[in-house]
C-alpha positions in Angstrom: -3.0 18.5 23.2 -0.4 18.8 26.0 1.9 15.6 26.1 4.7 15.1 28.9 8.4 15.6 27.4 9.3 12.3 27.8 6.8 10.8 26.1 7.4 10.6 22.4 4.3 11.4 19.7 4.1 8.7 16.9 2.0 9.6 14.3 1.3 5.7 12.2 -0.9 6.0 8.8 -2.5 2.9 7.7 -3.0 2.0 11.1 -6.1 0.4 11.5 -4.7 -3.0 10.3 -0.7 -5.0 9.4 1.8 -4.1 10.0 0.6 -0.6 11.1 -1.2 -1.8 13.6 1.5 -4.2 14.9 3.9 -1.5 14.7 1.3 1.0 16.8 0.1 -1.0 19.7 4.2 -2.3 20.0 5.5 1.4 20.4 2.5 2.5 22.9 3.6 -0.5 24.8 7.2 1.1 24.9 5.7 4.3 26.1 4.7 6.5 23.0 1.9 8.2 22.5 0.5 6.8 19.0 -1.6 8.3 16.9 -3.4 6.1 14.4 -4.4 7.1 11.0 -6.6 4.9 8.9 -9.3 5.3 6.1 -12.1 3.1 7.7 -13.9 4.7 10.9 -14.9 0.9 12.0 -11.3 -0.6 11.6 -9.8 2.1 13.3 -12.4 2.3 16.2 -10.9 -1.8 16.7 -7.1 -0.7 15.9 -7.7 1.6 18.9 -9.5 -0.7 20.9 -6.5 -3.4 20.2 -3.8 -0.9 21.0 -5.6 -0.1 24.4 -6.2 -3.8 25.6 -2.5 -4.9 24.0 -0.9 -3.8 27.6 0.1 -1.5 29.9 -0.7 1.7 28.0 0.3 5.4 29.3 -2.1 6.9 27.4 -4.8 5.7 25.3 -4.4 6.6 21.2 -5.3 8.9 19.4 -7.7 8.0 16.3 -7.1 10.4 12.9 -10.0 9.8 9.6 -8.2 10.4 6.5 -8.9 8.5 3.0 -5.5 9.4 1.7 -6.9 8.2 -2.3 -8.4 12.4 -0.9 -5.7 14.8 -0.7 -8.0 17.6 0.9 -8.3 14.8 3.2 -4.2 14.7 3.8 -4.2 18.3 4.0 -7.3 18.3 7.1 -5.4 15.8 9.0 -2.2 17.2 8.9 -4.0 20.5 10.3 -5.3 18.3 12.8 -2.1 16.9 13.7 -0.6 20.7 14.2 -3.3 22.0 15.9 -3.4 19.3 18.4 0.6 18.5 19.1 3.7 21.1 19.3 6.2 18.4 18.0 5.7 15.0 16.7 8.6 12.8 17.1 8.4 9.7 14.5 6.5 10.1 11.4 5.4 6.8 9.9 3.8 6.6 6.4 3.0 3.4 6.0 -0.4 3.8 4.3 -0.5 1.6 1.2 -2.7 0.0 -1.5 -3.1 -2.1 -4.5 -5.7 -0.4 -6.6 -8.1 -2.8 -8.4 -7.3 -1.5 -11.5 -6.5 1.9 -13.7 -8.1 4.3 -11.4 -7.8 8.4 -11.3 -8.7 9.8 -8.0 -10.5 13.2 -7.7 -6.9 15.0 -7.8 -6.2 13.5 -10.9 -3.5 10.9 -10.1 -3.4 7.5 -10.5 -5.0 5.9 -7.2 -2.0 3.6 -6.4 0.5 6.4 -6.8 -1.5 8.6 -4.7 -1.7 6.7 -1.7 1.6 4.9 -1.5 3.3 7.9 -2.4 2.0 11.1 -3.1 -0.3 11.4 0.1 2.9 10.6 1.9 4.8 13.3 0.3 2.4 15.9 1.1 1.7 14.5 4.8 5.3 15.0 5.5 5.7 18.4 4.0 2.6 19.6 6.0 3.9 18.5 9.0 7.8 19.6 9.0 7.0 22.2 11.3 6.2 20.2 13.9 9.4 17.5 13.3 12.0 18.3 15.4 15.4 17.9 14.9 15.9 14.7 15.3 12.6 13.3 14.3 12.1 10.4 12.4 10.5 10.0 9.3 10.3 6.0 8.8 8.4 5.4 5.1 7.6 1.6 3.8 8.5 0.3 0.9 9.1 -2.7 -1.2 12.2 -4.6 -2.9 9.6 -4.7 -5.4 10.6 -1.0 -6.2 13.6 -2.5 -8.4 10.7 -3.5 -10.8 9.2 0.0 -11.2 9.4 1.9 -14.6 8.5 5.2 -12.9 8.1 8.5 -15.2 8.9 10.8 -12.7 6.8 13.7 -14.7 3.8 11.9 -15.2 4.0 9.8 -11.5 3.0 7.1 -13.3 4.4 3.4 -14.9 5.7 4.4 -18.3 4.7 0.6 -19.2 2.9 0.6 -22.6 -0.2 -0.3 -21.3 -1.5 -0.8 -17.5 -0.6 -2.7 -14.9 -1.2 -2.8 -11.6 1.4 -4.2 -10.2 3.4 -1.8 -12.4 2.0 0.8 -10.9 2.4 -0.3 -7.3 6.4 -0.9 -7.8 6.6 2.3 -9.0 5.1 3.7 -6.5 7.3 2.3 -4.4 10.6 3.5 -6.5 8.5 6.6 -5.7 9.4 6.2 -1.9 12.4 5.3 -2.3 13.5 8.3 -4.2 11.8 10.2 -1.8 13.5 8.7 1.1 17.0 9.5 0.1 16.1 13.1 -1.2 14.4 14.3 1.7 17.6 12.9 3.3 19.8 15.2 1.1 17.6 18.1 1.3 16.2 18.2 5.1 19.6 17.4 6.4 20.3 21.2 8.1 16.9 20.6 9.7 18.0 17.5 11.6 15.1 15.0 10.2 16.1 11.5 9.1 14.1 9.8 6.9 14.7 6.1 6.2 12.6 3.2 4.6 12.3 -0.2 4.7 11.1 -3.3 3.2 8.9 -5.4 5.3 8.9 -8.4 3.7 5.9 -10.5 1.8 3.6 -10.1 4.9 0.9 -12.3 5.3 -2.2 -9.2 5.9 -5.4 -8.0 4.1 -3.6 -6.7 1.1 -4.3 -7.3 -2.3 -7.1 -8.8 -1.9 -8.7 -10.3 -5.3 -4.9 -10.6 -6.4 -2.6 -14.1 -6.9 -0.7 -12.5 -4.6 -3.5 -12.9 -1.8 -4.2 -16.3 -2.6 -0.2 -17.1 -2.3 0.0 -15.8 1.4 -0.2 -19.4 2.7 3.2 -20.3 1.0 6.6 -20.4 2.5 8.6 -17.2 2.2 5.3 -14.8 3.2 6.0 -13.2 7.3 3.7 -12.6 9.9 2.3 -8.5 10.7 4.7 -8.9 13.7 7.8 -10.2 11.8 6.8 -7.6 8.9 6.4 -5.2 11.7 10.1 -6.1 13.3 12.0 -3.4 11.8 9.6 -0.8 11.3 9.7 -0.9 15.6 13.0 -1.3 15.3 13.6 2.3 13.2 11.2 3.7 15.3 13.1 3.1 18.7 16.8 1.8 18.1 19.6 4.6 17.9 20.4 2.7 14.7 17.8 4.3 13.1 19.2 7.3 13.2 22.0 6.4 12.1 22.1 6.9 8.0 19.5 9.6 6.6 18.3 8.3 3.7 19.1 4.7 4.2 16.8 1.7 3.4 16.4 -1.7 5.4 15.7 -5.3 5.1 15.3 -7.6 8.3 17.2 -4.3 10.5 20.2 -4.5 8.2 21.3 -1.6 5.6 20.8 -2.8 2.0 22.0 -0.8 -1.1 18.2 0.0 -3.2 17.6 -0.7 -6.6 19.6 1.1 -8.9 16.8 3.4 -10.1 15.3 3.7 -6.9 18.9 5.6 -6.2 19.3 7.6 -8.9 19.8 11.3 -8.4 18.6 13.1 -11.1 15.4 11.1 -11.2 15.1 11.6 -7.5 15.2 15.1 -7.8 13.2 15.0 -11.2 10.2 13.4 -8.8 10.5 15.9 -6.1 9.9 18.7 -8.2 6.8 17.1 -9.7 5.5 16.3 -6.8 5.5 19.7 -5.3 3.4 20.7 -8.2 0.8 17.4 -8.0 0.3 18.0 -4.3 -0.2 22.0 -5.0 2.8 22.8 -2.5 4.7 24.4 -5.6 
């Protein structure tokens, strides 16, 4: 697909709904050209339908199927996304899950790790040939990472028995090692990756959790607050400012001490080559 110069190609996963969506129809009102990533053909059709009504528009989205709990699925979209554009400027993995329980996807992960993280890991990898220098690489996260016990051979909470909450922070730890090694390692390439915490937003997650039923207390942010600095990364020169750095509310915070550790972020990185089949 041919796109003028100017306009910029943002690629959004988990788009269809949150603070992906938010995040989506705000850039193609800036201009981009967005495409959208989701798992569900009928919420995406709407996410696309929103993003196209939301304003003035220079050109309509682009919608991408991919079930990211599939990583032949990861690996069909990312070929997609090659085939169809010669550069994509901001990468956003923002595609994320609570998984009901102790589930092991047809790859043989654990379901939460897979899609907060390792789907991410891979998308990003398949796609480096077609991020520029300069490109952005904008991953969310969660302060909730400092609560992760992540065995970064396994890719999975080394609690002694399940939890899925324990699995979702260390997913997140996950991303946050990731962030600041891909940092470290792409930086001759000219990519900067950073992350972010959105902040307890107020969206379709975790449904069937406590969490879901406290949405309506103080503290919890709308999609478009939660969405503020995701935008934010995605336009500002700021964002370009630190590889590796993570965000709360558009301000540099230090991460949780294991989500900063070296030898475990490297540790990760080589397992995850091998889970994803790229080593």
């Amino acid at each position: 697909m041919v796109v003028a110069p100017t306009t910029r190609v943002v690629v959004v996963t988990g788009a269809s709904s949150g603070i992906g969506l938010v995040t989506a129809r705000e850039l193609a009102r800036r201009g981009d050209h967005v495409v959208l990533i989701g798992r569900d053909p009928n919420r995406l059709a709407w996410a696309a339908e929103t993003v196209r009504d939301s304003g003035v528009v220079v050109r309509p989205p682009t919608v991408l199927r991919a079930d990211f709990a599939v990583l032949d699925q990861v690996r069909a979209v990312a070929a997609r996304l090659r085939s169809m554009y010669d550069r994509i400027d901001v990468l956003i993995n923002n595609a994320g899950l609570l998984a009901p329980g102790n589930v092991t996807t047809v790859d043989g992960h654990e379901l939460t790790m897979q899609v907060n993280y390792l789907a991410a890991f891979l998308l990003t990898h398949l796609l480096m040939e077609r991020l520029p220098p300069g490109a952005r690489v904008i991953m969310t996260t969660s302060a909730l990472a400092r609560l992760g016990r992540l065995d970064p051979v396994t890719l999975r909470d080394n609690r002694w028995h399940f939890s899925r909450w324990g699995a979702y922070c260390s997913s997140k730890q996950a991303v946050t090692l990731f962030t600041r090694e891909a940092a470290a390692r792409w930086r001759e390439h000219g990519v900067v990756p950073t992350c972010l915490h959105p902040g307890a937003v107020r969206t379709g997650f975790a449904r069937g959790s406590a969490f879901r039923l406290a949405m309506g207390l103080p503290g919890f942010v709308t999609p478009e607050e939660g969405a503020d600095t995701l935008v934010w990364l995605a336009t500002d020169d700021a964002g370009l400012a630190t590889p590796g750095a993570y965000y709360v509310r558009r301000q540099q915070r230090i991460p949780p001490r294991r989500a900063r550790d070296p030898q475990l972020a490297a540790q990760l990185w080589e397992s995850s080559l091998t889970a994803v089949g790229l080593a």
